[in-house]
C-alpha positions in Angstrom: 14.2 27.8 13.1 15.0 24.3 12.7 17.9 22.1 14.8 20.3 22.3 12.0 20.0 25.9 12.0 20.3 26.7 15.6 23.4 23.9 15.4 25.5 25.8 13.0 24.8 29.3 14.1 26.4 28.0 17.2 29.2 27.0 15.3 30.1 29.9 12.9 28.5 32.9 15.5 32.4 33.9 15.9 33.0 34.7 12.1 30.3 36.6 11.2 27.5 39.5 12.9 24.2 37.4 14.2 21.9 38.9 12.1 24.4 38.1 8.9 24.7 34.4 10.1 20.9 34.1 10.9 20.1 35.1 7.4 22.9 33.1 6.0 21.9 30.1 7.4 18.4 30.2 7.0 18.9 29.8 3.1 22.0 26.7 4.0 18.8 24.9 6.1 16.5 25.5 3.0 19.8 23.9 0.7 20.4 21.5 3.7 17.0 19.6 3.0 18.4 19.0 -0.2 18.2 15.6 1.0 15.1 15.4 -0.7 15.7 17.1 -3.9 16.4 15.6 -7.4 20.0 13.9 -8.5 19.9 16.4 -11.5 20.3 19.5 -9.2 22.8 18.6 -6.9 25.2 19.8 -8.5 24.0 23.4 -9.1 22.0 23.7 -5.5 24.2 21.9 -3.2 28.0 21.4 -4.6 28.1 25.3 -4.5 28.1 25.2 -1.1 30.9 22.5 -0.2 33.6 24.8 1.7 30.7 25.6 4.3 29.7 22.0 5.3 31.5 20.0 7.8 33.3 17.6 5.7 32.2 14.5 7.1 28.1 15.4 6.1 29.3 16.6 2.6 30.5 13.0 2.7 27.2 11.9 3.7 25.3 13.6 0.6 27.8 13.0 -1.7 27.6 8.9 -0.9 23.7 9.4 -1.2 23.7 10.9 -4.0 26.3 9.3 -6.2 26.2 5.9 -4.3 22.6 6.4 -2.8 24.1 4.9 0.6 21.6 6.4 3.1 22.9 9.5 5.2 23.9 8.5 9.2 23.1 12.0 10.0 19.6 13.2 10.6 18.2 15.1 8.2 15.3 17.7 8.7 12.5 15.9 7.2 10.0 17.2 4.2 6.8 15.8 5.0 4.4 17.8 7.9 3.6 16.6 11.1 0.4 14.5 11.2 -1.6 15.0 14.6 -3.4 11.6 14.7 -4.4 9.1 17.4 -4.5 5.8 15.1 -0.4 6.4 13.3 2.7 7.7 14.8 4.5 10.4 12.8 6.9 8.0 11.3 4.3 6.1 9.4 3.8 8.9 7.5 6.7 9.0 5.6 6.3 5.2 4.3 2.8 6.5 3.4 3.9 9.3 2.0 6.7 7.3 -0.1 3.3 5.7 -1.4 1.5 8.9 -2.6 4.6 9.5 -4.5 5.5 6.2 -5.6 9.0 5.7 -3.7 11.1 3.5 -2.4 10.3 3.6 1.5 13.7 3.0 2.2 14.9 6.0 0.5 12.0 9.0 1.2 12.7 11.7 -1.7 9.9 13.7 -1.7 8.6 15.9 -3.9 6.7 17.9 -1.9 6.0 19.0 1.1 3.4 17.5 2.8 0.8 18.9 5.7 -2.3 16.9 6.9 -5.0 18.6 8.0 -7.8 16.7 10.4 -10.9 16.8 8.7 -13.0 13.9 11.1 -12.1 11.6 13.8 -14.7 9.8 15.3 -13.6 9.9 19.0 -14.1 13.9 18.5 -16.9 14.4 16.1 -18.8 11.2 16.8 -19.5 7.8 15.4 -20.7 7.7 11.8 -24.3 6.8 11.4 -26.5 6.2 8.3 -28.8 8.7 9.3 -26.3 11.7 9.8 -23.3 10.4 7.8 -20.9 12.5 9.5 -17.7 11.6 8.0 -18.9 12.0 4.5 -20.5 15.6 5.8 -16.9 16.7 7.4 -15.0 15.1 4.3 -16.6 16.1 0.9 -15.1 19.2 -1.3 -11.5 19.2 0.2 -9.5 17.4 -2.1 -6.9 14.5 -1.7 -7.6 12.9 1.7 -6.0 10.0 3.6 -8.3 7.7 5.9 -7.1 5.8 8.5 -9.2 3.3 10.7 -8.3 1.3 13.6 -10.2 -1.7 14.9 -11.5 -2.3 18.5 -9.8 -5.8 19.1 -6.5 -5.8 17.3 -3.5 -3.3 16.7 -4.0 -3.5 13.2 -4.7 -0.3 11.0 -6.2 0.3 8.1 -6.6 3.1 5.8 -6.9 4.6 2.0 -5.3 7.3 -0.1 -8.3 9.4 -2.3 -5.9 11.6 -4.9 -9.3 12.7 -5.8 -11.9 14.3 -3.9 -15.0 12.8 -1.7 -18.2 14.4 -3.2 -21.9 13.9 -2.5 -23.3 12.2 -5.0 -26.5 9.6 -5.0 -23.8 6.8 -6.8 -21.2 7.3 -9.5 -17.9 5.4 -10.2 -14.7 7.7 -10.2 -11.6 6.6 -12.0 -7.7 7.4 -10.8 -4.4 5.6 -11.0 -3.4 6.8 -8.1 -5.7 5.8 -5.2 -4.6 2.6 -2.9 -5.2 0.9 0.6 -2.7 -0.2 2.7 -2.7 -2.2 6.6 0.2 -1.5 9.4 0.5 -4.3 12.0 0.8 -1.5 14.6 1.7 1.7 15.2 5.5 0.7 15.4 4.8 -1.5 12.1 8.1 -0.1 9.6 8.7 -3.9 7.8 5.5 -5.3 7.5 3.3 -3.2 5.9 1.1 -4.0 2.6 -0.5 -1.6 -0.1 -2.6 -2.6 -2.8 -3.4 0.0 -5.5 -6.2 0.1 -7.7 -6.2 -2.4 -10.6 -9.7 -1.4 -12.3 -9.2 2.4 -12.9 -12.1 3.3 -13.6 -13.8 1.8 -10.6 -11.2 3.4 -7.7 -13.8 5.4 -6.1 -17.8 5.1 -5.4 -19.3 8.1 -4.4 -22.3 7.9 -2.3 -24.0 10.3 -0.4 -25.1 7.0 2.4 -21.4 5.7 2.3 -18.6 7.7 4.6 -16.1 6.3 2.3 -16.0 3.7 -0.3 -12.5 2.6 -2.0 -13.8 0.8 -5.3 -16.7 -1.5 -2.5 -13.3 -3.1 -1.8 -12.7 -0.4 2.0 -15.5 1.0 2.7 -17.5 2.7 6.1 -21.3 2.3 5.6 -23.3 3.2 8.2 -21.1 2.5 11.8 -19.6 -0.6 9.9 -15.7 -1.0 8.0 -17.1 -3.8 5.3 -13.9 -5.6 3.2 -14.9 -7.2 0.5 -12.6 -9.2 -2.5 -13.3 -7.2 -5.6 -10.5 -7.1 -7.5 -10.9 -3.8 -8.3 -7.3 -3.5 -6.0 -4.8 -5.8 -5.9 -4.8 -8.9 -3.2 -1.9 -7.3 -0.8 -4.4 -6.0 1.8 -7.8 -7.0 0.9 -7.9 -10.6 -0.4 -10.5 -14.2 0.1 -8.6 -14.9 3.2 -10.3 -11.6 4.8 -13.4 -11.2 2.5 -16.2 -10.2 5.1 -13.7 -9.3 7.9 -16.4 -6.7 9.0 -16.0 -4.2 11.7 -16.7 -1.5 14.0 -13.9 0.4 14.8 -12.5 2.0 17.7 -11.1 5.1 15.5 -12.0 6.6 12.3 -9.7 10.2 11.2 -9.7 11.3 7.7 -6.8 14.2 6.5 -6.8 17.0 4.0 -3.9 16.1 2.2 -2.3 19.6 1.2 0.8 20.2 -0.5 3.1 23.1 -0.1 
C-alpha cells in the first residue's frame, strides 16, 4: 500500500477494527488519486467523501479543482515508474503530459502509465547495420518512447511512436500523435522543447535497415543518430541551426508504452 494509506490508517486505527480500516482505506487512496481525475466527476467521486479528509487537503482539492491552484500536498502520482539510465523519473511526467496533450504544469492524466524496457544499448549492444538490434528488440509492441543520450553533452533526445515499429523494406506511416522532444539534462523541468509532426502522413518511416526513423527528421541508422530539417515536425527541436548534428551516442533505451 501506498504512503497515504499507511498515513491515515495511522490516524483513524483507534475508531475502527484494522481489517475494516485497511479495506476502507484502500478504496479513499483509489478516490485520493482523484487528483488526476476529470472536473465533471468531482463532485460525485470525491465530494462524497468530505467528512473523512483532513480539512486543510479537502482545501487543497477543492482550490484545484474550482480554482485549479496546484495542491501543496503530495499527491500519489498516476504515471509508472520508468527504470532508465538516460531520464530521471520526474521527466516522465512532462513527457507523459505530452502523450496526452497537457499542460506540464498541471499533470491530469488519463491513464495510467507503465514503461516497459524493450532495448538499451549499454545492455543489449550497440546497434549495427548488419544486426539492427534495436529494430529486432523493438518491432510488434506497440506505442514506444525512445530516448538517446549523446557521448559529449548532457543533452537528451528522444521520440514518442503512438504507433508501432514494424519491419518493413520502406513505407511511410501517418499519425497525429507522434513528436520529438530534447531535455538539457536530466534535471531539465523549464527548458525543454517538443516538436510534433506537421506532415501527418509522413510521421513514421519504417525500415527494416533503420533502428528508428521519426519522419528522416530522428533517426538511428546503422551506430549513427542523423538530424536532419525536414519539416515534416515542427522547428522546436530539430531545426537549420542543428541540421547534420550527427552522432554516436553513449545510450540508446526504447519503452513499451502500456496503459493500465
Amino acid at each position: 500500500m501506498g504512503y497515504w494509506t499507511d498515513f491515515w490508517i495511522g490516524k483513524w486505527e483507534p475508531w475502527q477494527s484494522q481489517m475494516e480500516s485497511r479495506e476502507f482505506w484502500r478504496n479513499v487512496e483509489s478516490i485520493y488519486s482523484s487528483y488526476s481525475i476529470d472536473r465533471t466527476n468531482f463532485l460525485d467521486k470525491v465530494r462524497p467523501y468530505k467528512a473523512v479528509f483532513p480539512h486543510h487537503i479537502y482545501e487543497e482539492i477543492e482550490k484545484f479543482y474550482y480554482k485549479k491552484i496546484l495542491p501543496q500536498i503530495t499527491l500519489p502520482p498516476r504515471v509508472g515508474k520508468i527504470e532508465s539510465n538516460i531520464i530521471k523519473p520526474k521527466l516522465i511526467n512532462i513527457i507523459t503530459s505530452w502523450i496526452e496533450r497537457k499542460d506540464v504544469k498541471i499533470p491530469l492524466y488519463k491513464k495510467k502509465y507503465k514503461f516497459e524496457l524493450l532495448y538499451r544499448s549499454s545492455r543489449d549492444g550497440p546497434n549495427t547495420r548488419d544486426a539492427n538490434v534495436c529494430r529486432n528488440r523493438c518491432n510488434g509492441h506497440g506505442p514506444c518512447l525512445v530516448l538517446v543520450k549523446p557521448r559529449s553533452t548532457t543533452k537528451i533526445y528522444g521520440g514518442y511512436n503512438p504507433l508501432n515499429f514494424i519491419h518493413s523494406d520502406g513505407q511511410w506511416y501517418g499519425t497525429s500523435e507522434s513528436f520529438i522532444f530534447s531535455f538539457e539534462d536530466n534535471n531539465d523541468t523549464t527548458n525543454m522543447k517538443i516538436s510534433r509532426v506537421v506532415n501527418t502522413s509522413k510521421a513514421m518511416w519504417e525500415h527494416y535497415d533503420n533502428g528508428f526513423n521519426f519522419g528522416s527528421t530522428f533517426c538511428l541508422v546503422d551506430k549513427t543518430i542523423y538530424f536532419q530539417y525536414t519539416r515534416y515536425y515542427d522547428e522546436n527541436v530539430i531545426s537549420l541551426n542543428v541540421n547534420g548534428n550527427n552522432f554516436i551516442p553513449e545510450e540508446i533505451e526504447v519503452f513499451k508504452v502500456n496503459t493500465l
